[in-house]
C-alpha positions in Angstrom: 0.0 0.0 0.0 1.0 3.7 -0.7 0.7 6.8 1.2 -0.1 10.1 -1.4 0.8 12.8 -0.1 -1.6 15.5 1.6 -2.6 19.0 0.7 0.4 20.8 1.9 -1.6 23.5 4.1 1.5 25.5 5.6 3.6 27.1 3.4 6.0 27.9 6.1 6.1 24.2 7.6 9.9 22.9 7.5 10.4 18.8 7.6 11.3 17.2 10.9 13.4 14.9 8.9 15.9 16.7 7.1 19.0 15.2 7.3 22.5 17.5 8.5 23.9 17.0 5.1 21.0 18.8 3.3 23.4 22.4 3.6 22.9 23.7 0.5 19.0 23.3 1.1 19.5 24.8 4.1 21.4 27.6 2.8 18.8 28.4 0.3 21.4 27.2 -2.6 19.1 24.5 -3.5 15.9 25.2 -6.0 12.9 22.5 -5.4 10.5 23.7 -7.6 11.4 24.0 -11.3 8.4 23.7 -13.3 4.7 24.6 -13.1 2.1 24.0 -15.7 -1.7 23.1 -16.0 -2.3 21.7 -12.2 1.0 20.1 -11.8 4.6 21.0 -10.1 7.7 19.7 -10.7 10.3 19.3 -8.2 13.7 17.9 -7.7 14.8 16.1 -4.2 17.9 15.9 -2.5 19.4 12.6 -1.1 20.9 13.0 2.1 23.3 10.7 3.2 24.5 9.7 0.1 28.2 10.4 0.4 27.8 8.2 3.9 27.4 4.9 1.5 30.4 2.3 0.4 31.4 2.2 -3.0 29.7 -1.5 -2.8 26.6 0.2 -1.9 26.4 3.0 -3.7 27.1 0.4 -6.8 24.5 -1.7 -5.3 22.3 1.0 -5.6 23.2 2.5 -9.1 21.9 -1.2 -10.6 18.6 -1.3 -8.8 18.0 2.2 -10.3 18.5 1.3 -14.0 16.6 -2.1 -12.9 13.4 0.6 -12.0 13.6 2.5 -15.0 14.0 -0.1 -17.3 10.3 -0.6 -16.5 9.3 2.4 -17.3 7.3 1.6 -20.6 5.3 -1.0 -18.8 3.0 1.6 -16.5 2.2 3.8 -19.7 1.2 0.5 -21.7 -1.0 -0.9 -18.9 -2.7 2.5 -18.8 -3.6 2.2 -22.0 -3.1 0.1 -25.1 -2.3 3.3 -27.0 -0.3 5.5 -24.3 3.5 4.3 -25.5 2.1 5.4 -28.9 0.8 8.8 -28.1 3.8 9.5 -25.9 6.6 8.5 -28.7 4.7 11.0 -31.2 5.8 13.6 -28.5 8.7 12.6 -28.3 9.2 13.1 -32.1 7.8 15.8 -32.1 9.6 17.5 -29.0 13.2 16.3 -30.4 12.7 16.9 -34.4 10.4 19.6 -35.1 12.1 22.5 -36.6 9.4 24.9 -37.2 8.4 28.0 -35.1 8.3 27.0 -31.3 7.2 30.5 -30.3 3.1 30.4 -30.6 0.5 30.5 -28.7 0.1 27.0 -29.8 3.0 25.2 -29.4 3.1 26.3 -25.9 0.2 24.6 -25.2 0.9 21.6 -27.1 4.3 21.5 -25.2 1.9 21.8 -21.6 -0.2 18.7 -23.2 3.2 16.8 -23.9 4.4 17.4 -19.9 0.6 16.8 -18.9 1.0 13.3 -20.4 5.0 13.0 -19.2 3.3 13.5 -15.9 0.6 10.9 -16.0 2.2 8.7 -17.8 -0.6 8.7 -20.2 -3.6 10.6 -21.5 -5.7 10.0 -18.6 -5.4 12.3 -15.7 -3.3 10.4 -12.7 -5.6 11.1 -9.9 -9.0 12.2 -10.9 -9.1 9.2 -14.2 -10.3 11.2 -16.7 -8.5 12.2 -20.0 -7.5 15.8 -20.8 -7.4 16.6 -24.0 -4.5 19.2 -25.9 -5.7 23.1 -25.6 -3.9 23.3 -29.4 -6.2 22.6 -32.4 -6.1 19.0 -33.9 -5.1 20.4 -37.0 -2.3 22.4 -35.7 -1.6 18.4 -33.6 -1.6 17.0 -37.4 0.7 19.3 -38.9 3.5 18.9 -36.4 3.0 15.3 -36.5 3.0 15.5 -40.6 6.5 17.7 -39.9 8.3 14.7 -38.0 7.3 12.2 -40.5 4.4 10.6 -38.6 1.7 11.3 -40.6 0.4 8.1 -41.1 -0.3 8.0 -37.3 -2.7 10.3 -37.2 -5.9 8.8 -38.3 -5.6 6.5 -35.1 -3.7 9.0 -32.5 -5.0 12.2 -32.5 -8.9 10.8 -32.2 -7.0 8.9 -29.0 -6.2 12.4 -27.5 -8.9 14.5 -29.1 -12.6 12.2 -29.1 -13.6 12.8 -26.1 -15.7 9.1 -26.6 -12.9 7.7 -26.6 -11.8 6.2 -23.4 -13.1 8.9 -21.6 -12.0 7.7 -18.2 -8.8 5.5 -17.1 -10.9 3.7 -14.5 -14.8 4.1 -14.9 -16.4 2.9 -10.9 -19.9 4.6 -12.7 -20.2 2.7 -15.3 -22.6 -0.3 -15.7 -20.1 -2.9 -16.7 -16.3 -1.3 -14.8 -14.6 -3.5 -16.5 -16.0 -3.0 -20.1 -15.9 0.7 -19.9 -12.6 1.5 -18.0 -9.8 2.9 -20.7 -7.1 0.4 -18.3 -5.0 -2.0 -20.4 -5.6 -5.0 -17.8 -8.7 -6.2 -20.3 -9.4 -6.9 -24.0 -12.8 -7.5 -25.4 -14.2 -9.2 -21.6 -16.7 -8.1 -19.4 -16.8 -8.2 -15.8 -18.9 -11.1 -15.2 -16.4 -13.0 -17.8 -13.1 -11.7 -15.6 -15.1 -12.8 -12.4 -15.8 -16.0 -13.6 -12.4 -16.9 -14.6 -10.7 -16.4 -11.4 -13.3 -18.0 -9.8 -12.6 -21.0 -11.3 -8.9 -20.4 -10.2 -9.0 -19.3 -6.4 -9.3 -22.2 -4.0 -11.4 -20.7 -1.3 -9.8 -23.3 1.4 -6.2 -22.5 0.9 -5.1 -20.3 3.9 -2.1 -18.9 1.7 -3.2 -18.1 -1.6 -1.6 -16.5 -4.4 -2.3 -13.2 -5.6 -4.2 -14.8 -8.4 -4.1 -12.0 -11.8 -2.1 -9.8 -10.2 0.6 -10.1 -13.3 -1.8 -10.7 -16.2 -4.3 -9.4 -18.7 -7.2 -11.5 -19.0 -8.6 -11.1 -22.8 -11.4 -13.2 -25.2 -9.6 -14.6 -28.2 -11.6 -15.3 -31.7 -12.1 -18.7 -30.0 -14.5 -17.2 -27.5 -12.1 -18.3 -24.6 -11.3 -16.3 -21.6 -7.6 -16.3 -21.3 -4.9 -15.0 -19.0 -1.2 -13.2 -21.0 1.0 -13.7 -18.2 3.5 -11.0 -17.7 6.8 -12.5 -18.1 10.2 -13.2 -20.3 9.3 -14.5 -23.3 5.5 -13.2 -22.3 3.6 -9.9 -22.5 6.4 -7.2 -21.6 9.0 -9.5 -21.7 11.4 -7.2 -23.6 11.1 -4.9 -20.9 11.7 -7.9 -17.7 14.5 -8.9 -19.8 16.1 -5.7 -19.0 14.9 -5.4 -15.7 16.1 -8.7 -15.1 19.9 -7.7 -16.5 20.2 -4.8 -14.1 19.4 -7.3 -11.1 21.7 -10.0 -12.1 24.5 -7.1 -11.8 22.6 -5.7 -8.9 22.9 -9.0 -6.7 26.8 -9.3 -7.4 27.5 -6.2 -5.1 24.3 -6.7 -2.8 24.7 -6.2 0.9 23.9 -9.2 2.1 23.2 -13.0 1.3 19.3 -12.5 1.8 19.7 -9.8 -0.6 21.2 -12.0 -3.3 18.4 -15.1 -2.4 15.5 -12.8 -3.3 17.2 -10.8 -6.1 17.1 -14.3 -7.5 13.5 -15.5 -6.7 12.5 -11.5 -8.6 14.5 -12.3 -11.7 13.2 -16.1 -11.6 9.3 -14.5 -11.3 10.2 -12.4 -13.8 11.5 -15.2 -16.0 8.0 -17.4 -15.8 5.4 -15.4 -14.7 4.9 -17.8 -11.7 2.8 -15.9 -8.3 4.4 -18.7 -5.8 8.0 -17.6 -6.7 6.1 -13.6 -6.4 5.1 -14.9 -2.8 8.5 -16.6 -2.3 10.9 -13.2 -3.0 7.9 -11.1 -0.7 9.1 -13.1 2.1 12.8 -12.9 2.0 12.2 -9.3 1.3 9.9 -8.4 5.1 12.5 -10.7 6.6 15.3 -8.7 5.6 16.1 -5.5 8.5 20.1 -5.7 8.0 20.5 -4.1 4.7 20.6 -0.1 4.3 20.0 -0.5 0.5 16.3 -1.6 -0.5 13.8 -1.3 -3.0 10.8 -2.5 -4.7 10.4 -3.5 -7.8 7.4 -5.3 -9.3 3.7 -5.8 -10.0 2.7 -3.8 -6.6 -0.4 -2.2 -6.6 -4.1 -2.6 -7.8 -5.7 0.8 -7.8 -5.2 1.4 -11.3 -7.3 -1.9 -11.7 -11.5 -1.8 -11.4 -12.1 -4.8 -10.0 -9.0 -4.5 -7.4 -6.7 -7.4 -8.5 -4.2 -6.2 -11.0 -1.0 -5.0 -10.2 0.8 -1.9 -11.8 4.5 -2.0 -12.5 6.4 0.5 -10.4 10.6 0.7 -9.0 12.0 2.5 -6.1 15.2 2.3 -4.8 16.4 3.6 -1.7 18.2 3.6 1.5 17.8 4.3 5.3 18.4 7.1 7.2 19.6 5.4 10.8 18.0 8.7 12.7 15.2 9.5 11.8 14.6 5.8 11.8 14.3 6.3 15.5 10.7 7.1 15.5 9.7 4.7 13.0 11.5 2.0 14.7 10.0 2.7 18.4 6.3 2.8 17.4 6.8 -0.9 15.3 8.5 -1.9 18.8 5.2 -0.8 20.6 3.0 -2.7 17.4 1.9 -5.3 20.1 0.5 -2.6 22.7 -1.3 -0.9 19.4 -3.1 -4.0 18.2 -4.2 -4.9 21.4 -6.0 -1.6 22.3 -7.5 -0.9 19.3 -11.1 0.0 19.4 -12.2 -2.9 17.1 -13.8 -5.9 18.2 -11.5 -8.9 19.5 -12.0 -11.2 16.6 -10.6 -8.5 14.1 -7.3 -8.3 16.0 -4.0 -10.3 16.0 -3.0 -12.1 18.8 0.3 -12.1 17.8 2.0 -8.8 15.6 4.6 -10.4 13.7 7.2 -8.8 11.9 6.3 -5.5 11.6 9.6 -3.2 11.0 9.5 0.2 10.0 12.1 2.7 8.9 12.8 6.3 7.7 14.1 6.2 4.1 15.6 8.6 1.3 14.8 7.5 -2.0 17.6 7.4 -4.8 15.4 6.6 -7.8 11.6 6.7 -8.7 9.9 4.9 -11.5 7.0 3.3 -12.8 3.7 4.2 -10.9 6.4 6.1 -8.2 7.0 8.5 -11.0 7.0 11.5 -11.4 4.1 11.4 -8.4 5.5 9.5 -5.7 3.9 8.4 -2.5 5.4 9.5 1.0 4.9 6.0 2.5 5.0 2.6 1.4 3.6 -0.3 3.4 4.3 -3.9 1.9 3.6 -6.7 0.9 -0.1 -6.5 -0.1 -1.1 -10.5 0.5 -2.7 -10.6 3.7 -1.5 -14.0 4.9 2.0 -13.3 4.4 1.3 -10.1 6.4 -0.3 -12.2 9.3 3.1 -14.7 8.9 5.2 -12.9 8.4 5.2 -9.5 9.3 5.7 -6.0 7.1 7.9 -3.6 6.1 7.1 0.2 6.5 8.4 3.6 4.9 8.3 7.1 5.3 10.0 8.8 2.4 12.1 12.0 4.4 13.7 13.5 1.2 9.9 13.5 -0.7 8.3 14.6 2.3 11.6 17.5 2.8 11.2 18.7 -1.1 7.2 18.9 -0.8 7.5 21.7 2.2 10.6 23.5 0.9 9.3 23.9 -2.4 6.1 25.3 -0.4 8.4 27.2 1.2 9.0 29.0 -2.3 5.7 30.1 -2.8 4.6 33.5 -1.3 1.3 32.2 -0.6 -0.1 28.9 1.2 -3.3 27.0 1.8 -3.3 28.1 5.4 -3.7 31.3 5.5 -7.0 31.1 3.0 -8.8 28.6 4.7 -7.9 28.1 8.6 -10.5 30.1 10.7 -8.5 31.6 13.6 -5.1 32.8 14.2 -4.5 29.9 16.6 -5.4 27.5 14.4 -2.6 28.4 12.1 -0.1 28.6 15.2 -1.0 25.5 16.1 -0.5 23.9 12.5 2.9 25.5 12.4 3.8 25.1 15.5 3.0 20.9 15.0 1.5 20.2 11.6 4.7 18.9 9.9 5.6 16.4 13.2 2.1 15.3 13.3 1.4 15.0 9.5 4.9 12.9 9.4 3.8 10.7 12.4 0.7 9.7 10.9 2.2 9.1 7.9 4.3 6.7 10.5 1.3 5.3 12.0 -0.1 4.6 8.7 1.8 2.8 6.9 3.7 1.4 10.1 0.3 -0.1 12.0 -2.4 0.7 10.2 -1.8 -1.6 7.2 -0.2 -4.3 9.4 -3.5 -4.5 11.6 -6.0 -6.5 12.1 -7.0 -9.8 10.2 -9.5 -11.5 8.4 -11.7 -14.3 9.3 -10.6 -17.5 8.2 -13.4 -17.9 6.2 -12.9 -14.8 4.3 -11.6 -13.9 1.0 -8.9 -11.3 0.7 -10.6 -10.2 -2.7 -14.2 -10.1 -1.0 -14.7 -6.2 -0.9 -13.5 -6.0 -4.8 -13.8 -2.4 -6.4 -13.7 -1.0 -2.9 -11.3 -2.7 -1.5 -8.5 -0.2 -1.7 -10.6 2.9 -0.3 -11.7 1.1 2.6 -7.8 -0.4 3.1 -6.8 3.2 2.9 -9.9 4.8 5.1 -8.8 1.6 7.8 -4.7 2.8 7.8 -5.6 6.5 7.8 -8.2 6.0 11.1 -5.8 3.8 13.1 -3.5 6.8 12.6 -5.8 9.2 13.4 -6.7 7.1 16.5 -3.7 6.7 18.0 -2.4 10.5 17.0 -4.1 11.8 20.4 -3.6 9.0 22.6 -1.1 9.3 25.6 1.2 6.5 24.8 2.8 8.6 22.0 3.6 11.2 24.8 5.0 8.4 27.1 7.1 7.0 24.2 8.4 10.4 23.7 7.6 10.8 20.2 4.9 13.5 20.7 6.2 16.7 22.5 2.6 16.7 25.0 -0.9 16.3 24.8 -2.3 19.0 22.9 0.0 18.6 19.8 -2.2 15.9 17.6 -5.0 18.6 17.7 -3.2 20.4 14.5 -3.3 16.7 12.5 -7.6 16.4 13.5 -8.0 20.1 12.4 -5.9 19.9 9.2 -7.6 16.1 8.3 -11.0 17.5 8.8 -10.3 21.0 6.6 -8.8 18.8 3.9 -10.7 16.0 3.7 -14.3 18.0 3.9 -13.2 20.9 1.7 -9.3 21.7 0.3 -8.9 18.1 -1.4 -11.7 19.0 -4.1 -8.6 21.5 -5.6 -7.9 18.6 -7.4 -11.0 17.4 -8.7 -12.6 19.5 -12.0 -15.9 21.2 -11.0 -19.1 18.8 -11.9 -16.9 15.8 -11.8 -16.9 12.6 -9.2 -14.2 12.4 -6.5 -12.5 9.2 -7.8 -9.0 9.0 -6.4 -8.4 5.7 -3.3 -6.8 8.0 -1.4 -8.9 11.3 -2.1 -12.0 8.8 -1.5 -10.7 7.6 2.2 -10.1 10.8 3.6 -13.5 12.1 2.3 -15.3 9.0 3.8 -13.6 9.7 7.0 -14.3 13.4 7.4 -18.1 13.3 5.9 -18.9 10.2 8.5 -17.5 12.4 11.3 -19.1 15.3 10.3 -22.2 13.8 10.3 -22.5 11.7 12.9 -20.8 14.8 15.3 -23.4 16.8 14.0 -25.9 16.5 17.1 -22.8 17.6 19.4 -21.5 19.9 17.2 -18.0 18.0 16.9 -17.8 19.4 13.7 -18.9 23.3 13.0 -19.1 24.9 9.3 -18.9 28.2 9.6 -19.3 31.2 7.1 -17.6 34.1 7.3 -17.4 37.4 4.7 -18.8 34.5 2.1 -15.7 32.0 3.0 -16.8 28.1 4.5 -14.3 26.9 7.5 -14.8 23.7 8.9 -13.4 24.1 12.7 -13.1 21.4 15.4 -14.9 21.8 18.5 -14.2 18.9 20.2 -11.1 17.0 19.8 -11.8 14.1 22.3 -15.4 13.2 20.7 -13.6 13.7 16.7 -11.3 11.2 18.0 -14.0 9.1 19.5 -15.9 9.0 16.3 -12.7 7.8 14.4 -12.3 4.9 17.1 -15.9 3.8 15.8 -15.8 4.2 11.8 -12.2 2.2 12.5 -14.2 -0.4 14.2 -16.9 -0.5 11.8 -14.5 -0.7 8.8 -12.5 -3.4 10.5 -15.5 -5.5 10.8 -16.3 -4.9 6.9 -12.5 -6.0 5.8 -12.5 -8.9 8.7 -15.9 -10.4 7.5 -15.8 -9.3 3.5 -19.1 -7.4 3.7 -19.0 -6.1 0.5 -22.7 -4.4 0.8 -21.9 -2.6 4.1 -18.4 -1.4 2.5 -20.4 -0.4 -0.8 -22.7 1.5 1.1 -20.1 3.4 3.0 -17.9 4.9 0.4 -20.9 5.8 -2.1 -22.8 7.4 0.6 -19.7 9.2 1.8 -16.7 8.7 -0.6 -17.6 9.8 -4.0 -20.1 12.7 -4.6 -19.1 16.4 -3.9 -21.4 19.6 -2.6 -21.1 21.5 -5.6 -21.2 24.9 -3.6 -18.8 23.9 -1.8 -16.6 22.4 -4.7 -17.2 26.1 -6.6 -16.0 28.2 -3.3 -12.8 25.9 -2.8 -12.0 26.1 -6.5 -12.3 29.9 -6.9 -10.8 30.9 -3.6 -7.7 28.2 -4.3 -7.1 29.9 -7.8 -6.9 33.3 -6.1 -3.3 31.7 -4.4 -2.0 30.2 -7.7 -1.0 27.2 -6.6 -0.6 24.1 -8.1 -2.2 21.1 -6.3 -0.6 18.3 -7.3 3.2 17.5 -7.2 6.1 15.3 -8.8 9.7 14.8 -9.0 12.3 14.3 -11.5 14.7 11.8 -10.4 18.4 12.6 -9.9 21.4 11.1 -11.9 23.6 8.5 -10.3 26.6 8.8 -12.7 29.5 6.6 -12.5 32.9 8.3 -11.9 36.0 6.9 -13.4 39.6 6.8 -12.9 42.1 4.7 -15.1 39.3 3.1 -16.6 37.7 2.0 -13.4 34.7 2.8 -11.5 35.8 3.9 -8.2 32.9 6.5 -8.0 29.2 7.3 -8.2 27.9 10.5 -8.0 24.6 12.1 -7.3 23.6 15.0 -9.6 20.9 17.4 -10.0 19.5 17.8 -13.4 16.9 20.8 -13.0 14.8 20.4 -16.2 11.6 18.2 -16.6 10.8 17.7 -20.4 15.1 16.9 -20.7 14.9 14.1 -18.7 11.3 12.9 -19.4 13.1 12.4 -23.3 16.4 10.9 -21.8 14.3 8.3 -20.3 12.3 7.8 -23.2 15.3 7.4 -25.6 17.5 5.3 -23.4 14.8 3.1 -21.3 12.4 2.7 -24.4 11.6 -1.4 -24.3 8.3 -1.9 -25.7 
């Protein structure tokens, strides 16, 4: 599971984490934010600690890197069948035209070119639906005629331009999800057919099932038969595992460790046939290994992307810990017994034993795949619930994202803050805590939250389908916000005293009611896992606090604020909708978990969507964020590597056509 990051509401906020050997950031030598356009930012991250690694790790490291972006192509074809296609005309036309690249529309082809970079695609990579270029389609023809690719056009530009044409990446509204979503997980099936398949497959008796279709289309042959293209060597995208699969071989010749090397091996051997037991296999000597400072992931992760919840996206992230900040991390997974135990769920839902659960603080090195160029803040894995109960989990908090997010806010004049807290000492008390508390649930998260609870033995880990990752993501985010205000984080000494986690319940509240819906187009369906969970959470509080007036809206001068009025009830009511949503995952009760997240997850007050929208574009900001990834570049002496160097490229379409020129597979 992945942490997004949250509306950054303090513009002033400085990370808790930042490492001693971020000087020049310090200094103000460093520049974060280096592009803006449409309603993204681009940012570059530092990575602290670097110079602190051996030449064995730092090698280590360099192969894992060009391992993750080698995958690259396989995110923007399993967006959609024609994304690789769209984005090479780009390129073309980016690298080769020669005609006059100072009009009105160029510019805004170029912005439709990033806007695509960014989403790796033509669908937008939070809110699903496609955007469409603000140039003319015949101006779009004739810079595709100039390039040579004017036999393409008849098929791309009604891809970018029709807006019948897979009008949403992933369609939850549709009558058949499956049919109607734009995804490249399905060809010519419908959802029944997909449902039908795997259940044929899944044995509902075996207590450690694979993660059946998590690395495969299904499609419908001129046979008529329902079929599974497995994504392996020799298999759908096995160009690109090839490479992959290169990059590790050289990777596990300088790995840390011999645990390192074992499930470097099982990867590249999953990789090799496709087979979900040798998947489980390398997930396990993964979680087990808590030596190594080097890490990463690399693989078929996550299902969002996916209607029906099973299939994975590709994505790569390599990275490495930073020993203090780990601190915190490290003392609340110590504590995960004492957590489990005094949840506010029922008995049944909870773990009699907490296995396994390690947690860390982290600075990543390389981003790619469904990391890139948006990247989550935390990372909790593995996804299969059994080898979670077994075996334990590893959990991240990404220090150098979460350190560029606030000091690129830092160089905007203006914040969130300021425009929508209601009081004076509700801002104080956001900057006074908001960036300790916002990192600790983060912690809490991804550290616990995930890792909780179980499910009955009877029950299906697929059982809540399409909604599955909302509620996962509404279950994380209220164990956080449970244990944010309780006294054991004082006593551990990770929270400074007892009024602190007031500024993470105020902020929560604010965002998930109101500022969130920046980031949603006015008239359209709040669609996003993440967006969805915290909108659940707030909207449930809200109402049921409404009697006791937990919750206030207030108007004032013809601006909403939703204030806090009472912190120990809010936190009561999270204690019960993280009960309630425990039960629903522990017993798969798909109908109660429906109900929840369309009642509370998915529509938006349109007065209210109008204010945020026209009060937000009076502060011109951008409310979405990504990164462009640093070079690790090998330095030689003699003829030998005795070197590797971290630097800072500061421009977004150069490297978005490096990448596409050098780790081009498919």
């Amino acid at each position: 599971m992945k942490f997004s990051i949250k509306m950054v509401l303090g513009a002033g906020l400085a990370a808790t984490l930042m490492s001693c050997s971020d000087k020049a950031a310090q200094e103000g030598e460093f520049k974060y934010l280096i592009d803006e356009f449409a309603d993204l930012k681009i940012m570059r991250y530092q990575v602290p600690g670097w110079d602190a690694l051996t030449l064995q790790q730092k090698e280590y490291v360099y192969h894992l890197a060009e391992a993750a972006k080698y995958g690259r192509d396989i995110i923007w074809m399993q967006n959609n069948k024609y994304n690789l296609d769209v984005r090479k005309a780009l390129e073309n036309i980016l690298v080769n035209y020669d005609g006059d690249r100072t009009s009105q529309d160029w510019a805004d082809f170029e912005t439709y070119a990033k806007r695509v970079f960014f989403s790796n695609g033509i669908h937008h990579h939070y809110a699903e639906d496609k955007f469409f270029p603000e140039c003319p389609q015949e101006y779009f023809a004739a810079l595709m005629t100039a390039v040579g690719d004017e036999a393409k056009c008849a098929e791309l530009l009604p891809v970018m331009y029709d807006p019948a044409i897979f009008p949403a990446r992933k369609d939850m509204h549709a009558e058949d999800i499956v049919a109607s979503s734009a995804v490249n997980f399905y060809e010519n099936v419908t959802r029944a057919e997909v449902e039908a398949l795997y259940a044929e497959m899944v044995d509902p008796t075996d207590k450690t099932p694979v993660s059946y279709g998590l690395n495969s289309r299904v499609v419908k042959g001129e046979d008529g038969v329902v079929r599974e293209e497995v994504y392996k060597v020799g298999g759908l995208y096995g160009k690109a595992l090839k490479k992959i699969n290169a990059s590790l071989k050289k990777a596990a010749k300088v790995a840390e460790n011999d645990m390192q090397k074992a499930y470097i091996a099982d990867l590249m051997e999953y990789y090799r046939t496709g087979d979900l037991k040798l998947w489980d296999e390398y997930n396990i000597k993964w979680v087990n290994d808590t030596l190594g400072t080097v890490d990463f992931v690399n693989g078929f992760v996550e299902d969002y992307n996916d209607p029906l919840g099973r299939k994975a996206t590709w994505e790569g992230l390599v990275n490495f810990k930073d020993n203090e900040a780990s601190r915190r991390a490290e003392l609340i997974s110590d504590n995960a017994q004492w957590f489990e135990d005094n949840s506010p769920v029922d008995s049944r839902f909870k773990k009699e034993e907490v296995k396994g659960v390690t947690a860390k603080v982290i600075n990543v090195a390389v981003l790619s795949g469904d990391c890139y160029p948006a990247a989550p803040i935390g990372i909790n894995l593995p996804n299969a619930d059994w080898i979670r109960r077994e075996h334990g989990s590893k959990s991240v908090t990404i220090a150098n994202l979460t350190n560029a997010y606030n000091m690129a806010a830092q160089e905007s004049p203006k914040s969130m803050l300021s425009e929508f807290a209601w009081s004076e000492e509700e801002m104080a008390m956001e900057k006074k805590y908001g960036a300790l508390t916002n990192d600790l649930h983060t912690d809490l998260h991804e550290c616990l939250g995930h890792g909780s609870g179980q499910l009955l033995p009877e029950t299906s880990p697929n059982a809540l389908g399409e909604f599955s990752s909302t509620l996962e993501e509404t279950r994380a985010d209220l164990f956080g916000l449970y244990y944010l205000a309780d006294p054991k984080l004082v006593e551990l000494g990770i929270l400074p005293d007892m009024e602190a986690y007031k500024a993470q319940y105020s902020s929560y509240i604010r965002n998930g009611i109101f500022t969130q819906f920046t980031r949603v187009a006015l008239g359209k369906k709040n669609m996003e896992a993440h967006m969805q969970n915290r909108k659940l959470i707030a909207d449930w509080c809200y109402e049921k606090g409404r009697k006791d007036n937990v919750i206030e809206k207030k108007v004032r001068d013809g601006k909403t604020f939703f204030i806090v009025n009472d912190y120990e009830a809010l936190r009561g009511l999270f204690g019960d909708l993280l009960a309630e949503v425990q039960r629903i995952k522990s017993e798969g009760d798909y109908a109660a978990g429906k109900a929840l997240v369309e009642k509370y997850a998915v529509d938006i007050d349109p007065d209210l969507h109008k204010e945020v929208l026209e009060r937000y574009a009076t502060l011109e900001l951008k409310p979405y964020g990504g990164f462009v990834n640093p070079e690790i570049v090998p330095v030689r002496k003699m003829g030998r590597i005795v070197d590797y160097k971290v630097v800072y490229g500061d421009t977004y379409l150069e490297q978005m056509l490096k990448y596409g020129k050098k780790y081009s597979t498919l």
